[in-house]
mmCIF file as gemmi writes it, N, C-alpha and C atoms, coordinates in Angstrom:
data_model
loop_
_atom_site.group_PDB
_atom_site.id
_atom_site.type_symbol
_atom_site.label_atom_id
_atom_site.label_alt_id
_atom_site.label_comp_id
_atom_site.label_asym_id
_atom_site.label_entity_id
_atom_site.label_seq_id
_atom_site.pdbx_PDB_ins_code
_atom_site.Cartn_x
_atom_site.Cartn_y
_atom_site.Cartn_z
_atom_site.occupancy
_atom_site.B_iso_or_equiv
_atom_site.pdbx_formal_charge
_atom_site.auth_seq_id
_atom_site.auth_asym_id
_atom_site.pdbx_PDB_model_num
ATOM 1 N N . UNK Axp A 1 ? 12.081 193.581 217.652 1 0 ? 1 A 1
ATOM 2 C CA . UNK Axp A 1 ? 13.186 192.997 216.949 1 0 ? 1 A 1
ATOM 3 C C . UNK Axp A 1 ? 13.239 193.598 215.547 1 0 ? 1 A 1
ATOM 4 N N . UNK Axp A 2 ? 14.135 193.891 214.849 1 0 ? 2 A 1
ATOM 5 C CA . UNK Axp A 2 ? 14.755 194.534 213.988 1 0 ? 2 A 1
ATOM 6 C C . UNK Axp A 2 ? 15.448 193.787 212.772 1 0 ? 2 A 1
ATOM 7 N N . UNK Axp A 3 ? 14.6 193.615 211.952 1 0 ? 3 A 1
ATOM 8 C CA . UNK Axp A 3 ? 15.281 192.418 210.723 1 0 ? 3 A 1
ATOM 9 C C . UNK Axp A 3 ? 16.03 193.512 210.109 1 0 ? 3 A 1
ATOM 10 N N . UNK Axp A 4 ? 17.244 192.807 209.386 1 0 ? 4 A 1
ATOM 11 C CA . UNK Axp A 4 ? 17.95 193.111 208.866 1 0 ? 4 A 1
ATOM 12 C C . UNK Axp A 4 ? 17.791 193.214 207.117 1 0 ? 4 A 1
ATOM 13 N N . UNK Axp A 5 ? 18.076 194.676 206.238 1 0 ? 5 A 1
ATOM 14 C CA . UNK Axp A 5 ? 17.374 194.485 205.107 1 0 ? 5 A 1
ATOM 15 C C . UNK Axp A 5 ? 18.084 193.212 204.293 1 0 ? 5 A 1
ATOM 16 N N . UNK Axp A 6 ? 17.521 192.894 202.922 1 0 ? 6 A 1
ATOM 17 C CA . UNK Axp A 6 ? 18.237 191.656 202.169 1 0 ? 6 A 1
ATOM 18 C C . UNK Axp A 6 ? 18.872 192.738 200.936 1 0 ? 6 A 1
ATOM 19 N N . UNK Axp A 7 ? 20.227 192.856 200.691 1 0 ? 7 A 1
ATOM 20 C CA . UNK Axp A 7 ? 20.943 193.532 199.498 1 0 ? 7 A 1
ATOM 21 C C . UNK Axp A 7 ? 20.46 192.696 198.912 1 0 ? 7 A 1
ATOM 22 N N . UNK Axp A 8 ? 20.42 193.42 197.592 1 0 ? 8 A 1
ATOM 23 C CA . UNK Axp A 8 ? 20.504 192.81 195.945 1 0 ? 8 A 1
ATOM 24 C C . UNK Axp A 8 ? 21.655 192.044 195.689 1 0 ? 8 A 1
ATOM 25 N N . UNK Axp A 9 ? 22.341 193.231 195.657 1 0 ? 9 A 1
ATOM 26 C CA . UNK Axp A 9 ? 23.733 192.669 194.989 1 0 ? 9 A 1
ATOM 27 C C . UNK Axp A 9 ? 24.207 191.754 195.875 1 0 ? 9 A 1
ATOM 28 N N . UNK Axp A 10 ? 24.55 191.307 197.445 1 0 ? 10 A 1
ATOM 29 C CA . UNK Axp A 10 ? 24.934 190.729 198.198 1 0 ? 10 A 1
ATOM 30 C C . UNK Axp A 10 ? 24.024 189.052 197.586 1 0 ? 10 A 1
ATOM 31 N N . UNK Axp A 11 ? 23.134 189.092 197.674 1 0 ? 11 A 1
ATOM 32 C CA . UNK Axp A 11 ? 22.004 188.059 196.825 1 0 ? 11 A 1
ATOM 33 C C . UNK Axp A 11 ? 22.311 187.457 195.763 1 0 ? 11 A 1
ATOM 34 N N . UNK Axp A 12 ? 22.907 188.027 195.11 1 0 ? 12 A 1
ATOM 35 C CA . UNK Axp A 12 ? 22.964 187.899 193.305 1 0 ? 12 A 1
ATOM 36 C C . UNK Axp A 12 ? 24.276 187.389 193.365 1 0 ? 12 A 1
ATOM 37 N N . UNK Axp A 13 ? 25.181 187.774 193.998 1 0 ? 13 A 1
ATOM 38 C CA . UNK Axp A 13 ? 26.577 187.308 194.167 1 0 ? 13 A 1
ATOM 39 C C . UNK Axp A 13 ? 26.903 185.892 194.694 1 0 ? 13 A 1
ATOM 40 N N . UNK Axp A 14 ? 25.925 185.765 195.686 1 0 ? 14 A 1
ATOM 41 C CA . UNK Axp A 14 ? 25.669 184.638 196.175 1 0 ? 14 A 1
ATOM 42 C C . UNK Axp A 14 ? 25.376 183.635 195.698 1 0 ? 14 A 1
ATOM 43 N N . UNK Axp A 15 ? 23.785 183.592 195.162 1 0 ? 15 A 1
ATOM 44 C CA . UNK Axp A 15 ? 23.53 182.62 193.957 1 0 ? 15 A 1
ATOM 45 C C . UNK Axp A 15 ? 23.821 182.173 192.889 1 0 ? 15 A 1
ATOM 46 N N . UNK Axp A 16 ? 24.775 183.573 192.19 1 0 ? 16 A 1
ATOM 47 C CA . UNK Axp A 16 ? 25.29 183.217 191.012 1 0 ? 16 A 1
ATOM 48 C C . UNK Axp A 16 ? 26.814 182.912 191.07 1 0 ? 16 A 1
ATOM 49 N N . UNK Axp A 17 ? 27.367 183.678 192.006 1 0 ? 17 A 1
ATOM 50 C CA . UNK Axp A 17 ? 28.796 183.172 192.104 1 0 ? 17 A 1
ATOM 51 C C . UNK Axp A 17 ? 29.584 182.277 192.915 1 0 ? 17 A 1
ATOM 52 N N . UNK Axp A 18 ? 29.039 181.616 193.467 1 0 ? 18 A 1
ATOM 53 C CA . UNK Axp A 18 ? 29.188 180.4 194.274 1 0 ? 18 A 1
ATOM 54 C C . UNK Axp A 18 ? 28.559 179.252 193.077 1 0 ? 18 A 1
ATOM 55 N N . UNK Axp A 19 ? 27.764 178.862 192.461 1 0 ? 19 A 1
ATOM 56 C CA . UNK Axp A 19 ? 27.865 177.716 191.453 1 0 ? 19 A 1
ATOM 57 C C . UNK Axp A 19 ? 28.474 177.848 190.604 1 0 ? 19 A 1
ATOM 58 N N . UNK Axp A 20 ? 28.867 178.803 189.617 1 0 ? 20 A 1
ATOM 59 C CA . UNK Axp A 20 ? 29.353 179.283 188.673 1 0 ? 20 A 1
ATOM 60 C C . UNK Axp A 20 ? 31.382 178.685 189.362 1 0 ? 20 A 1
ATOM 61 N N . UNK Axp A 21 ? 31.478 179.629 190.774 1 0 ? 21 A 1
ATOM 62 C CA . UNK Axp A 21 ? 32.611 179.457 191.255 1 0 ? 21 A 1
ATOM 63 C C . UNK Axp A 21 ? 33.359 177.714 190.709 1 0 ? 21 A 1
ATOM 64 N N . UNK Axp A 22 ? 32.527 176.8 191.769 1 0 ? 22 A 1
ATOM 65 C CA . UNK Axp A 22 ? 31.727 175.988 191.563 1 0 ? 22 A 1
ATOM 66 C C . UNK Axp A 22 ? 32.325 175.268 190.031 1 0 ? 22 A 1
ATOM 67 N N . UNK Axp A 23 ? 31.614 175.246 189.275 1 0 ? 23 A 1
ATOM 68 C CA . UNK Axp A 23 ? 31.654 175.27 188.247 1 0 ? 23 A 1
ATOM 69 C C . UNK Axp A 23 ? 33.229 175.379 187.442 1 0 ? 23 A 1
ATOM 70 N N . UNK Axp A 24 ? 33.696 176.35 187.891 1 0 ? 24 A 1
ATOM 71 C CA . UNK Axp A 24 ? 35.285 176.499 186.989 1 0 ? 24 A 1
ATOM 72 C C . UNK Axp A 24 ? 36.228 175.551 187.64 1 0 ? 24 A 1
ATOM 73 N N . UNK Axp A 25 ? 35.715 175.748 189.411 1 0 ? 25 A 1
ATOM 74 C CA . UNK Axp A 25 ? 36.893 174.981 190.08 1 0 ? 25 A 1
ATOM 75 C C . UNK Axp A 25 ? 36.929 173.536 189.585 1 0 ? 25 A 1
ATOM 76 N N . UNK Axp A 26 ? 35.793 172.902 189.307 1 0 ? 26 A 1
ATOM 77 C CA . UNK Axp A 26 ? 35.408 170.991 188.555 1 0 ? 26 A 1
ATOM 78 C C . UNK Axp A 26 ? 36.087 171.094 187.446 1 0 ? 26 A 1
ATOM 79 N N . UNK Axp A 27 ? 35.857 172.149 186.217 1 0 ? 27 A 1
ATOM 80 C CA . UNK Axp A 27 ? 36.436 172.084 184.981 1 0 ? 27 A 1
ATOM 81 C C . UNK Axp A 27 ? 37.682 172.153 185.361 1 0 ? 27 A 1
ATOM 82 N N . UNK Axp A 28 ? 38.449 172.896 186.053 1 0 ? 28 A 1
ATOM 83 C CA . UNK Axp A 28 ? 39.822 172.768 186.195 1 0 ? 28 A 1
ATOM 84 C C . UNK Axp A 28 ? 40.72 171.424 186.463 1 0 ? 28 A 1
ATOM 85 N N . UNK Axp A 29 ? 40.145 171 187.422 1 0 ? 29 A 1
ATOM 86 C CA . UNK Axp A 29 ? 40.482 169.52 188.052 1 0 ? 29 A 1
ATOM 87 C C . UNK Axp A 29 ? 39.862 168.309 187.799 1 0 ? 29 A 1
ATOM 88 N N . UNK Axp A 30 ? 39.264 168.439 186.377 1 0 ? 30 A 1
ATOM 89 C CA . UNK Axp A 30 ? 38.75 167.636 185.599 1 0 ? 30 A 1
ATOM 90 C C . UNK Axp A 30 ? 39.672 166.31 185.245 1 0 ? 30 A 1
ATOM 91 N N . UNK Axp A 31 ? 39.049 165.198 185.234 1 0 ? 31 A 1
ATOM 92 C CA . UNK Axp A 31 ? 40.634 163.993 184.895 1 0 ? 31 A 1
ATOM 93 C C . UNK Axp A 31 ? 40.004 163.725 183.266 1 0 ? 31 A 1
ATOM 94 N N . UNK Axp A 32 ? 41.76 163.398 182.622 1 0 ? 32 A 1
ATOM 95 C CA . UNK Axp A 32 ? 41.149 163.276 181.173 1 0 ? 32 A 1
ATOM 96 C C . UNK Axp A 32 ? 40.663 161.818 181.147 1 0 ? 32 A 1
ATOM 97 N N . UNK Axp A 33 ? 40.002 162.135 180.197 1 0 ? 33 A 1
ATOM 98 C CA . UNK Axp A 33 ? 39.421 160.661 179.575 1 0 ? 33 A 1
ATOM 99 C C . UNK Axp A 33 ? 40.244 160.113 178.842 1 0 ? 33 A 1
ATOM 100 N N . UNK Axp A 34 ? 40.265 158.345 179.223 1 0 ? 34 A 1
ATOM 101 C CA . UNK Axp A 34 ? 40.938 157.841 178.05 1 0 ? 34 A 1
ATOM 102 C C . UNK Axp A 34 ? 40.298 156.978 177.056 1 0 ? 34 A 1
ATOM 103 N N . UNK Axp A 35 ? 40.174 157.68 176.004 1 0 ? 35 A 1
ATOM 104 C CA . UNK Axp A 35 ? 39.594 156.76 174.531 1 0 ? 35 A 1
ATOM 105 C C . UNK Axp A 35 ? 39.892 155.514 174.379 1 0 ? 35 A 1
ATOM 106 N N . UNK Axp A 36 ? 41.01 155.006 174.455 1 0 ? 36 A 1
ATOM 107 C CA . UNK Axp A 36 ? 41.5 154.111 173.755 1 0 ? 36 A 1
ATOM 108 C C . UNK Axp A 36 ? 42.054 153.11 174.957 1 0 ? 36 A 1
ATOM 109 N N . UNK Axp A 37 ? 41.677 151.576 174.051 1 0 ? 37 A 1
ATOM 110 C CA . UNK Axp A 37 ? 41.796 150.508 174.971 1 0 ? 37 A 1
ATOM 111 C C . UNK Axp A 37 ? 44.143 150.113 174.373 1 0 ? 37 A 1
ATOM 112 N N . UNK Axp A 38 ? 44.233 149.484 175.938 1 0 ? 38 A 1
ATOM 113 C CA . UNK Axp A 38 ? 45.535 149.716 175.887 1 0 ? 38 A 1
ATOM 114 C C . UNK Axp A 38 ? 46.224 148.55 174.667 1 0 ? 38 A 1
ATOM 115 N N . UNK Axp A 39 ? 47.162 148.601 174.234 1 0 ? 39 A 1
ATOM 116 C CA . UNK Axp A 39 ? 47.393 148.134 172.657 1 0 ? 39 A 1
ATOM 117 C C . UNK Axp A 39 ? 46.472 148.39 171.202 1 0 ? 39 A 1
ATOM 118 N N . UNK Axp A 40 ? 46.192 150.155 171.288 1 0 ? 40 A 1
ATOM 119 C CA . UNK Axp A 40 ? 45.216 150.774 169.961 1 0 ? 40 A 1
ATOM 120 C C . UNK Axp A 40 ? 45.402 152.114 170.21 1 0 ? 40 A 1
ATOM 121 N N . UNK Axp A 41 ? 45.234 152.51 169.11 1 0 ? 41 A 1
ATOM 122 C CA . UNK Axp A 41 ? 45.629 154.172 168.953 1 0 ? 41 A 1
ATOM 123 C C . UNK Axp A 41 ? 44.584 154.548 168.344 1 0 ? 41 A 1
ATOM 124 N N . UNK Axp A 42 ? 43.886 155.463 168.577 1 0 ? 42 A 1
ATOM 125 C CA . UNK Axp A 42 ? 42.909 156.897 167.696 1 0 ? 42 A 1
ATOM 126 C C . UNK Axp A 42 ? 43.878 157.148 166.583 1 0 ? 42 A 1
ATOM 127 N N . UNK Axp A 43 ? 43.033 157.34 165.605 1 0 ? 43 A 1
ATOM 128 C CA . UNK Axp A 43 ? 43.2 157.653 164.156 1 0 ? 43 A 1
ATOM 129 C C . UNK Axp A 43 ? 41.844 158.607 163.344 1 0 ? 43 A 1
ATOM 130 N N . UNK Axp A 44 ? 42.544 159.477 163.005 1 0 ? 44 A 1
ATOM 131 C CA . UNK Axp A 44 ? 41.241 160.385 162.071 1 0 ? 44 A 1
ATOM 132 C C . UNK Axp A 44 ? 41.332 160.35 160.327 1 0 ? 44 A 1
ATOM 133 N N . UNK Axp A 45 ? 40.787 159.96 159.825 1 0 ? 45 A 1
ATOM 134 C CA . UNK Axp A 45 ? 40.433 159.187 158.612 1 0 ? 45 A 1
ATOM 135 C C . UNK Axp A 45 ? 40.786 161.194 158.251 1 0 ? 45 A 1
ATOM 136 N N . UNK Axp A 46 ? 42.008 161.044 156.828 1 0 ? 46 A 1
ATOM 137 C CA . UNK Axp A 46 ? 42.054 162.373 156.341 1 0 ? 46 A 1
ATOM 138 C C . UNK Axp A 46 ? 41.031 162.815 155.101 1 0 ? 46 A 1
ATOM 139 N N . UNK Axp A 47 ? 40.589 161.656 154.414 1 0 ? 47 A 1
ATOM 140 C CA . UNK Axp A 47 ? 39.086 161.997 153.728 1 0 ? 47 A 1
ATOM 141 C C . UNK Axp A 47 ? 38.183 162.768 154.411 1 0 ? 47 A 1
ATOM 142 N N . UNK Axp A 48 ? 37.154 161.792 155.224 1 0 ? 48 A 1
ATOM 143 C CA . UNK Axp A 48 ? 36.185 161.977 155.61 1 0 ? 48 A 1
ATOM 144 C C . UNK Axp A 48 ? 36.257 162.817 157.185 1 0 ? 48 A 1
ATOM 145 N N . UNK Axp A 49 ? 37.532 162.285 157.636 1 0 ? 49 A 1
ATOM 146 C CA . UNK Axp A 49 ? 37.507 163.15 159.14 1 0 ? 49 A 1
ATOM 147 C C . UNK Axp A 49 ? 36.965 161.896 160.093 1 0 ? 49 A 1
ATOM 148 N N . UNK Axp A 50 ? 36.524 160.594 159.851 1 0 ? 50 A 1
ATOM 149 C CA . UNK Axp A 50 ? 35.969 159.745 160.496 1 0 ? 50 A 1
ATOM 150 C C . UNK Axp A 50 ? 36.905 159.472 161.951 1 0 ? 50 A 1
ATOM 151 N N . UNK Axp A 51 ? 36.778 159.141 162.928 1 0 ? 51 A 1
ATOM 152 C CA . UNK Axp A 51 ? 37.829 158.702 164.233 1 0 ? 51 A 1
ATOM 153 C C . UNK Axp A 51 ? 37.295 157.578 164.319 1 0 ? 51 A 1
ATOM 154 N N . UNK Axp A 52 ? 38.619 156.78 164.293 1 0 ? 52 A 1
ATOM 155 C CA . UNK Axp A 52 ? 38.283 155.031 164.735 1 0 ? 52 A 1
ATOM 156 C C . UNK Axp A 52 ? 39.776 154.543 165.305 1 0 ? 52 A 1
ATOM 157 N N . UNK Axp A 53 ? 39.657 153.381 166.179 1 0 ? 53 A 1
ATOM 158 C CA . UNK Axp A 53 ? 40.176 152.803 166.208 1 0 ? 53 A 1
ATOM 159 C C . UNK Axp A 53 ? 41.511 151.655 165.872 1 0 ? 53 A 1
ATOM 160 N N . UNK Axp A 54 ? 42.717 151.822 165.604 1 0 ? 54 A 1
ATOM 161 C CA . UNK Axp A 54 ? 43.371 151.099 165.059 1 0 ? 54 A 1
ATOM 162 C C . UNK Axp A 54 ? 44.511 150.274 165.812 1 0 ? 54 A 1
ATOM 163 N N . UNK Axp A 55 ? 45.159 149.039 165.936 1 0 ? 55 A 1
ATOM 164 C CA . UNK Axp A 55 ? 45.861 148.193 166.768 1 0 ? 55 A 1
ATOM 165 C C . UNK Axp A 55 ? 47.206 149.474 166.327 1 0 ? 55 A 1
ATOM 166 N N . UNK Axp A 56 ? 48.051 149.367 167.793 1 0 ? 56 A 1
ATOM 167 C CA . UNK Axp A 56 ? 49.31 150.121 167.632 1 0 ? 56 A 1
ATOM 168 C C . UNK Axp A 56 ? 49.601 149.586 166.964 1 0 ? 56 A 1
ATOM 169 N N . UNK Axp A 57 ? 51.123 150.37 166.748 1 0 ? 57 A 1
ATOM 170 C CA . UNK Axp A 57 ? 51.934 150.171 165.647 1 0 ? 57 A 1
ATOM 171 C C . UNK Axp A 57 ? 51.992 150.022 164.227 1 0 ? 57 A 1
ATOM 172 N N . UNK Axp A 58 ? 50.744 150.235 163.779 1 0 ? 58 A 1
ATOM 173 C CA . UNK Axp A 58 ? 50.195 149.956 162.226 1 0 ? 58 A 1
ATOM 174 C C . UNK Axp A 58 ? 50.857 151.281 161.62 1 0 ? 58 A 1
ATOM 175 N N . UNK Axp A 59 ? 51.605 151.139 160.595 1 0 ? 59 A 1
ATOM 176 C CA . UNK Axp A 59 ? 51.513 152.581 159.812 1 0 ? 59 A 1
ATOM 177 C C . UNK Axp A 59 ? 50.958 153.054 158.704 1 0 ? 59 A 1
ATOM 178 N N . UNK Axp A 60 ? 50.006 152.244 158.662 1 0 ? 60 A 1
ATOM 179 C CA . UNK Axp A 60 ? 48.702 152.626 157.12 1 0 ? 60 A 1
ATOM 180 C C . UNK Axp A 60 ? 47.94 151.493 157.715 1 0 ? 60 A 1
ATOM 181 N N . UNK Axp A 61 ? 46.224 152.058 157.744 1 0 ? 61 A 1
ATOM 182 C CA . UNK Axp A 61 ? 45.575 151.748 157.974 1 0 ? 61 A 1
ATOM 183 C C . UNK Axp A 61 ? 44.445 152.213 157.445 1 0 ? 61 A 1
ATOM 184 N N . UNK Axp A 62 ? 43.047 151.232 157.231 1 0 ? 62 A 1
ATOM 185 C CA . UNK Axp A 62 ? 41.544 151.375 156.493 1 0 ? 62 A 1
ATOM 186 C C . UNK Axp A 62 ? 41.067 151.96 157.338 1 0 ? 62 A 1
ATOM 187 N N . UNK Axp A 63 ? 40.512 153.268 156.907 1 0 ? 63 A 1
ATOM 188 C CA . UNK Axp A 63 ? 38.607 154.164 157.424 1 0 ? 63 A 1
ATOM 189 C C . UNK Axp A 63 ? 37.629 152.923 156.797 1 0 ? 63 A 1
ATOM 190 N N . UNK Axp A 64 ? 37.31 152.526 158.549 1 0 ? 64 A 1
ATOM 191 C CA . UNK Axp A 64 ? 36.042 151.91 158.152 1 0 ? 64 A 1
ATOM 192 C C . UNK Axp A 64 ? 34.753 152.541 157.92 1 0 ? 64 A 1
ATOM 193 N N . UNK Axp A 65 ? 34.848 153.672 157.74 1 0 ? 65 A 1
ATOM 194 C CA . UNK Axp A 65 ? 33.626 154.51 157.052 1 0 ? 65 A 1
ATOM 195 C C . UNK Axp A 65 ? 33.772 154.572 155.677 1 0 ? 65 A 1
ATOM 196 N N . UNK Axp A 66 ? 34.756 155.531 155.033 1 0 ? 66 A 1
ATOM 197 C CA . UNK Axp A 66 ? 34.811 155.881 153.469 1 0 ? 66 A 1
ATOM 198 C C . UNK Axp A 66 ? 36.178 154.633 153 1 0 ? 66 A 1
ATOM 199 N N . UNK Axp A 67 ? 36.482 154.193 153.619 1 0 ? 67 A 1
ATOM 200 C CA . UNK Axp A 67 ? 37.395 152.961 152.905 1 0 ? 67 A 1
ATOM 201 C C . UNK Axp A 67 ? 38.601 153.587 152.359 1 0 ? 67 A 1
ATOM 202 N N . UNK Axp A 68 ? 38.673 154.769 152.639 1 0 ? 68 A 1
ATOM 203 C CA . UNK Axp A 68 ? 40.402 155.168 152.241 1 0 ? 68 A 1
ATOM 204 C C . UNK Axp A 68 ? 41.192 154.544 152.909 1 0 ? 68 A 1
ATOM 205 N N . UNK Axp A 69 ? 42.9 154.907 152.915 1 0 ? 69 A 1
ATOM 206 C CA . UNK Axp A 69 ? 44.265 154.452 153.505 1 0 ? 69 A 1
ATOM 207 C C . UNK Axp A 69 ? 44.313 155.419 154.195 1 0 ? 69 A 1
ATOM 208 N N . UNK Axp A 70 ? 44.927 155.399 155.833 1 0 ? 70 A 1
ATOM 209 C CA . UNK Axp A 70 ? 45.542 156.672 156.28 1 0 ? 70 A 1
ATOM 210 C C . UNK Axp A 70 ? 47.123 156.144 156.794 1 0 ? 70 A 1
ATOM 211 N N . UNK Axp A 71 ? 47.948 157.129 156.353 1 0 ? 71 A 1
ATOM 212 C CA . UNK Axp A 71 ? 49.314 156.795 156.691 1 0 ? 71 A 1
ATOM 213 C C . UNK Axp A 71 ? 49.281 157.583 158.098 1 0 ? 71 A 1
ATOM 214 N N . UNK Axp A 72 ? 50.429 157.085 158.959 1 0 ? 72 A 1
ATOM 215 C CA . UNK Axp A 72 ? 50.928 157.863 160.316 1 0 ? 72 A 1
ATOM 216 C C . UNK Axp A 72 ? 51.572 158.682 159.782 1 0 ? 72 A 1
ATOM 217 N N . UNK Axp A 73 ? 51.082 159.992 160.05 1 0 ? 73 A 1
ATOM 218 C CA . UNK Axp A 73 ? 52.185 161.246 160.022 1 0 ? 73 A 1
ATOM 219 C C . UNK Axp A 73 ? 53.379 161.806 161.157 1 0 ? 73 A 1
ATOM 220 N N . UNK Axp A 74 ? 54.182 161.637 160.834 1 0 ? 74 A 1
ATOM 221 C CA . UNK Axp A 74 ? 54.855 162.212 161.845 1 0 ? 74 A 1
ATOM 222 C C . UNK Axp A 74 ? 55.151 163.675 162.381 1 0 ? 74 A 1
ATOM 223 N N . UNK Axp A 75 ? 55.503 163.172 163.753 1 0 ? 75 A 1
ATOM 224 C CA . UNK Axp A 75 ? 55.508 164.829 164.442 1 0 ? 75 A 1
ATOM 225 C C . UNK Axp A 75 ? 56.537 165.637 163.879 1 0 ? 75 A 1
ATOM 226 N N . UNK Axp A 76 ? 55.832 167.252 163.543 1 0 ? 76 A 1
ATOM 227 C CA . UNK Axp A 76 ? 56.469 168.036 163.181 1 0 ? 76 A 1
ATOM 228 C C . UNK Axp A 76 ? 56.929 169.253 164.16 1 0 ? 76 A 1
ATOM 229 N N . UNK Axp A 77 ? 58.048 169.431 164.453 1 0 ? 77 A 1
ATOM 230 C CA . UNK Axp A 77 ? 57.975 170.457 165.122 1 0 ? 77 A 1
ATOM 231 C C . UNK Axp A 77 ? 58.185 172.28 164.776 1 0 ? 77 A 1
């Protein structure tokens, strides 16, 4: 009986490109996350850069880290 040799490259392709494959296809079809509980919006404190929490509809609101004001900016296009 007559084994058959094992390629390198046939090997290497295998192991590495099948998880890797793997790998892009999950990141692609990834579901987003949602931050925020429903009636509150994400806010980034323009001092410090802090992200917290704030009830919708507020349009100036306290960083509970550095204690500044942040106003809602509106979309610019």
């Amino acid at each position: 009986m007559r084994l058959m040799p094992v390629r390198f490259d046939l090997t290497l392709t295998l192991f590495l490109g099948i998880p890797i494959t793997a790998i892009i296809v999950l990141w692609l079809f990834r579901k987003e996350s949602v931050l925020s509980l429903p009636g509150e919006e994400i806010w980034e404190c323009e001092i410090c850069l802090g992200v917290y929490i704030a009830p919708e509809g507020e349009k100036v609101t306290r960083c509970p880290f550095c204690g500044s004001y942040n106003k809602k900016q509106e979309a610019r296009i």
